[in-house]
N, C-alpha and C positions, 0 to 999 in steps of 0.2 A: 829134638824131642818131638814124639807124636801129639798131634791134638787129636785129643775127644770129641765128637762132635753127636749134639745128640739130631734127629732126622725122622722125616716120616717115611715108611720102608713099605713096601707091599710084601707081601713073603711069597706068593706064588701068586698065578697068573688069573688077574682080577681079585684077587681076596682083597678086603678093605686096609686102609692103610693104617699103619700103627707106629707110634714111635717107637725108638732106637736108637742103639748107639753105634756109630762108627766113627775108624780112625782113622785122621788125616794123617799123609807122611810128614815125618820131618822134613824139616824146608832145607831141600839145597840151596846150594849160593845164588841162584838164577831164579829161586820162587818167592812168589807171595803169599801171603797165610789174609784172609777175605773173612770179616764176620759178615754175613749174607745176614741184611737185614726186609728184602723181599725176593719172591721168585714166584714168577707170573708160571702162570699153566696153557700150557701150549695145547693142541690138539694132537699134537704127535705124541704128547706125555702119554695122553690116552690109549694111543696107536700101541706103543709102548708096554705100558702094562697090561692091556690086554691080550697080547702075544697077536696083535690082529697085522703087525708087519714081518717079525721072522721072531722065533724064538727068543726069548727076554731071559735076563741071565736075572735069579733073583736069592737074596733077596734084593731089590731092587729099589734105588731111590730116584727118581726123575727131577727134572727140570734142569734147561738151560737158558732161562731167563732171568739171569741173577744181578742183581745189582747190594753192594755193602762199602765198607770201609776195611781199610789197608788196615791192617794190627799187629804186621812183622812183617821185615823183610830180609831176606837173605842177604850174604857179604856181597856179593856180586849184583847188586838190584841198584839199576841206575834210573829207570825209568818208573815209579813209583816211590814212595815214601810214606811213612804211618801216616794215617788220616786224612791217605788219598781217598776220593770218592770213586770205586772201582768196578766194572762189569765184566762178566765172562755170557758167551755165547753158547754157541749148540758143540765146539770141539774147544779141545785143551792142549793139543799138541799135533806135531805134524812133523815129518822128514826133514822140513828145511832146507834139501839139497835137489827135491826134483824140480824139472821147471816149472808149474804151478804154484811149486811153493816160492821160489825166486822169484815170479811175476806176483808174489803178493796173493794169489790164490789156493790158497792153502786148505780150500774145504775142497779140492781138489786132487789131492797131495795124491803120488801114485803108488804109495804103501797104504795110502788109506790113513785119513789124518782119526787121534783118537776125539771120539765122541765125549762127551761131557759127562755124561753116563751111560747105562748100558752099554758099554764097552772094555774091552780092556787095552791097555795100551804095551808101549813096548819091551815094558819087562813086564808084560805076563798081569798085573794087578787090575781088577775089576774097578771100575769109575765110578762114583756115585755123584748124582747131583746137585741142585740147589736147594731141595727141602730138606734141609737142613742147617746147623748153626753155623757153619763154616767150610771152607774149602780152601786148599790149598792148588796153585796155578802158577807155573812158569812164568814171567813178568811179558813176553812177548806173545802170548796168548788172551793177558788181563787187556781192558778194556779202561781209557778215563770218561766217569759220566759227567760233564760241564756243571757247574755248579746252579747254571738256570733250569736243570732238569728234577725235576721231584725223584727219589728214589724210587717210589711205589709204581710211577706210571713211566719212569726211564726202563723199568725193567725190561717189558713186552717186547723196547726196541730191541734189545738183543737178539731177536727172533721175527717177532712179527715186522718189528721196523726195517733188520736188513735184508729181509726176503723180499720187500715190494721196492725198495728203493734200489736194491743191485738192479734188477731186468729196466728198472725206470732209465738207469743212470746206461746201464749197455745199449739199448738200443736207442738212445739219446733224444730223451722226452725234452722236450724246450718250448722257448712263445713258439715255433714254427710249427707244433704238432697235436693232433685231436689225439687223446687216450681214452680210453674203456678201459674199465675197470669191472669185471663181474662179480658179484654181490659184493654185499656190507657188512662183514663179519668183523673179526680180529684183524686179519690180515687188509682186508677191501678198505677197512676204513683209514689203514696207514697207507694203504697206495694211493688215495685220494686225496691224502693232504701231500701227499708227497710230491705227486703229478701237477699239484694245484701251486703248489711253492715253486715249481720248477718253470714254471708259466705257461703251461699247458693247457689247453682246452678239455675236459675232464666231464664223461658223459659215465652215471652210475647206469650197468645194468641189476638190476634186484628181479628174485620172484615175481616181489610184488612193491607197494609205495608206500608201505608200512614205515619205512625209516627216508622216508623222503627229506623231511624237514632235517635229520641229521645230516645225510649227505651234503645239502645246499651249505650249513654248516661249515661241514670240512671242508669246503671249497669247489662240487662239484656244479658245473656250468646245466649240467639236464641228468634227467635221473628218468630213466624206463622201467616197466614191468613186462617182464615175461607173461606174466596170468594178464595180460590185455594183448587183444587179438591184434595179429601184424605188428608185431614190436620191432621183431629184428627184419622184416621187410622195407619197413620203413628207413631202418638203418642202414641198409646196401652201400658199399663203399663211401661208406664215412670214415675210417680210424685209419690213423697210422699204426698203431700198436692197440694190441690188449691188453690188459694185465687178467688172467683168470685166477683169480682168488677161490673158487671153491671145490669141496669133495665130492659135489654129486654130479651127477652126471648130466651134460650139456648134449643140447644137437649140434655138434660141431661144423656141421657141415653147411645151417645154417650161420650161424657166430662167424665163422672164416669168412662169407661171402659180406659180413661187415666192413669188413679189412677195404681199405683204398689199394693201389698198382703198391707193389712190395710191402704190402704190411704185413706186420708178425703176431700171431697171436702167443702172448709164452703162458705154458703152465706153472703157478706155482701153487695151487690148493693141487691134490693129489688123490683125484679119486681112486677107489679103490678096485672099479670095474675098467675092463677095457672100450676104450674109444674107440668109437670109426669114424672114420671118413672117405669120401672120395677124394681121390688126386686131385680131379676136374677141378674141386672147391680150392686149390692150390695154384697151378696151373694157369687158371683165366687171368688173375693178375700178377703173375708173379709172385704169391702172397708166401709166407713161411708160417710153420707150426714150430715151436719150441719151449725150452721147461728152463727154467733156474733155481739155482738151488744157492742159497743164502750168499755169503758174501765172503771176504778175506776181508783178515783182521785189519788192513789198512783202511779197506773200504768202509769195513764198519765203523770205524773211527772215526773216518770223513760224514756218517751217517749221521752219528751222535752231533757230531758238531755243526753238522747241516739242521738238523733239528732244535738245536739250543738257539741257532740263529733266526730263524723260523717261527718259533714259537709252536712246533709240534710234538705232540706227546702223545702216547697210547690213553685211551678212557679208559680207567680199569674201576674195576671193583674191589676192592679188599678186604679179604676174609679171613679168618681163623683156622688154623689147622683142627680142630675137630668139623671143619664145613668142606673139606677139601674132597671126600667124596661124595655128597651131595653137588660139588660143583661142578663134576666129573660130568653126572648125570644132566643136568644144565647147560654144557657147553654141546655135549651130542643132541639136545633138541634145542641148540639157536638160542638159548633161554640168558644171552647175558650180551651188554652193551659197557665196552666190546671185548674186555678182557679180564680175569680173576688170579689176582696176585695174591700170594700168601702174606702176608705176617709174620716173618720167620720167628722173632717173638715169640708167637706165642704156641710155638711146637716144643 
C-alpha cells in the first residue's frame, strides 16, 4: 500500500514553497517506511531550487538531512525494526555492483547512485525529499541515529557532519597533525569539532572574529581573520590539511602557500566561480589541491557514531514550515548559527 505524505513542494524554479501531497511507494521486502520528524536545510537545497546548479525537475521537494522513526518494515528488513531512530542522507540508492560501491563508496557509484531528491532513480520515478511527513528507503541506504543524538540537531549530520568528517577521516587528521579549517558556517563548524575530537591542532580561518568565541568553543586551538592584514602571511607552511568549507571565492594561491611539504588543501564548500591558481603554489612543497564529496553509507554510520561518542552535534535552529523561506533568505546572507532544521510537524 502507497503512503500519502503531505510535503513542502516549490512548483517552479524559486517560486515560494507550498504544501502538498505526495506518494510514497509501497514498501518492498528490502524497504523502510521513516515518519521524518526533522530535516535540516542544506545550502545546496537552495542550489537546488533555484535551478542555480543544472535544471531542477519540479514540482520539487528538497532536503537530504532527514532524521525520524522506523513505522514499517518490509519482510525482508533485517537491519532496522519499528521504533528504530533512523537517517537518510543526500542519496537513496546506488548500483551495488561497481567498485565504489563494493568498497562501501557508494556516492561514487558509476551509474550514478540516486539522489535523495531531485532525481530520478532506476525505474524512471522522480525522488522527493525530506520536507515532508515521510519517506520511504531501502534498509541499506537508512542510516541508525545513536540514541545520545537529539533528532533535531542529529539531523545536519547527514550532510553537513559527513561532508567534513569523510576528507578529515581520508587524509588522516590525528594528534600528529595542524588542520584549517576555512570559515565557520554549517559545514566549518562540524569540521572543527571533528578535527578537534580527532586530536588535531585546529586553526579557524574566518573573514573576520565575529564568531571567535564559538570556534574556541568547538574546540579550535587559534582562530584568524582574513579582514586583518598579513593573516595568511603569517600562516606560511603551517597545515597539514585544510578543510575549505566555503562558497565564495578564496586567493588560492595565497591559502595553498599555508600548506607545510605535502599538504592538501580539499574543497568541500563549492563556489560557484572558477579558481585559479598557479602550479608554482603546488610544486614548492609538494602540496595537493582536492575536493570531497560526502561519504558512503558505512562511513556515515561510523560518523554518527563517532559523534554520539564525542558528544558532537550540529547547533541548529528549529523552525516552522511556514518560516522555511524566509530561512532560505537567511542562510544566503550568513544570517544563522549554524544550521535550520524544520519541524516536520508542523508542515
Amino acid at each position: 500500500m502507497t503512503t500519502q505524505a503531505t510535503a513542502l513542494l516549490t512548483p517552479s524554479t524559486g517560486a515560494p514553497f507550498e504544501r502538498g501531497s505526495i506518494t510514497r511507494r509501497s514498501l518492498n521486502s528490502d524497504d523502510v517506511l521513516i515518519e521524518i520528524a526533522y530535516a535540516g536545510i542544506c545550502h545546496s537545497d537552495i542550489h537546488n531550487v533555484r535551478d542555480e546548479w543544472a535544471p531542477g525537475i519540479y514540482p520539487m521537494v528538497p532536503g537530504h538531512e532527514i532524521a525520524g522513526i522506523v513505522t514499517e518494515v518490509g519482510s525482508d528488513v533485517t537491519k532496522f525494526k519499528v521504533g528504530d531512530r533512523a537517517g537518510v542522507g543526500c542519496f537513496v540508492d546506488s548500483c551495488g555492483t561497481c567498485g565504489p560501491c563494493r568498497a562501501g563508496e557508494e556516492q561514487f557509484c558509476e551509474q550514478g547512485a540516486v539522489m535523495t531528491y531531485n532525481s530520478t532513480d532506476y525505474d524512471g520515478d522522480v525522488t522527493y525529499g525530506g520536507y515532508s511527513t515521510h519517506i520511504v528507503v531501502k534498509q541499506d541506504y537508512v542510516l541508525h541515529i545513536p540514541d545520545s543524538l537529539a533528532l533535531d540537531s542529529a539531523a545536519p549530520l547527514l550532510c553537513a557532519g559527513i561532508t567534513t568528517y569523510s576528507p578529515l577521516r581520508h587524509w588522516n587528521a590525528g594528534p600528529e597533525s595542524k588542520v584549517a579549517v576555512i570559515g565557520m558556517g554549517g559545514l566549518g563548524h562540524m569540521a572543527v569539532q571533528y578535527a578537534h575530537a580527532m586530536g588535531s591542532h585546529v586553526t579557524v580561518i574566518s573573514q573576520t572574529r565575529a564568531k571567535e568565541e564559538d570556534g574556541k568553543r568547538f574546540g579550535a586551538d587559534d582562530y584568524r581573520a582574513m579582514n586583518e592584514e598579513g593573516t595568511l602571511k603569517a600562516l606560511r607552511d603551517s597545515f597539514d590539511l585544510i578543510i575549505n568549507t566555503v562558497s565564495a571565492d578564496i586567493d588560492l594561491n595565497a591559502m595553498l602557500k599555508t600548506l607545510k611539504l605535502d599538504g592538501t588543501l580539499v574543497f568541500v564548500g563549492l563556489p560557484e566561480n572558477r579558481q585559479d591558481f598557479t602550479v608554482f603554489s603546488l610544486t614548492a612543497q609538494r602540496r595537493s589541491l582536492a575536493g570531497s564529496n560526502i561519504g558512503g553509507i558505512r562511513e556515515t554510520q561510523e560518523m554518527l557514531d563517532f559523534s554520539a561518542e564525542h558528544g558532537i552535534t550540529s547547533q541548529v535552529e528549529v523552525i516552522d514550515a511556514d518560516q522555511v523561506d524566509e530561512a532560505y533568505e537567511r542562510v544566503v546572507n550568513s544570517d544563522v548559527r549554524y544550521r535550520f532544521v524544520i519541524d516536520v510537524a508542523t508542515i
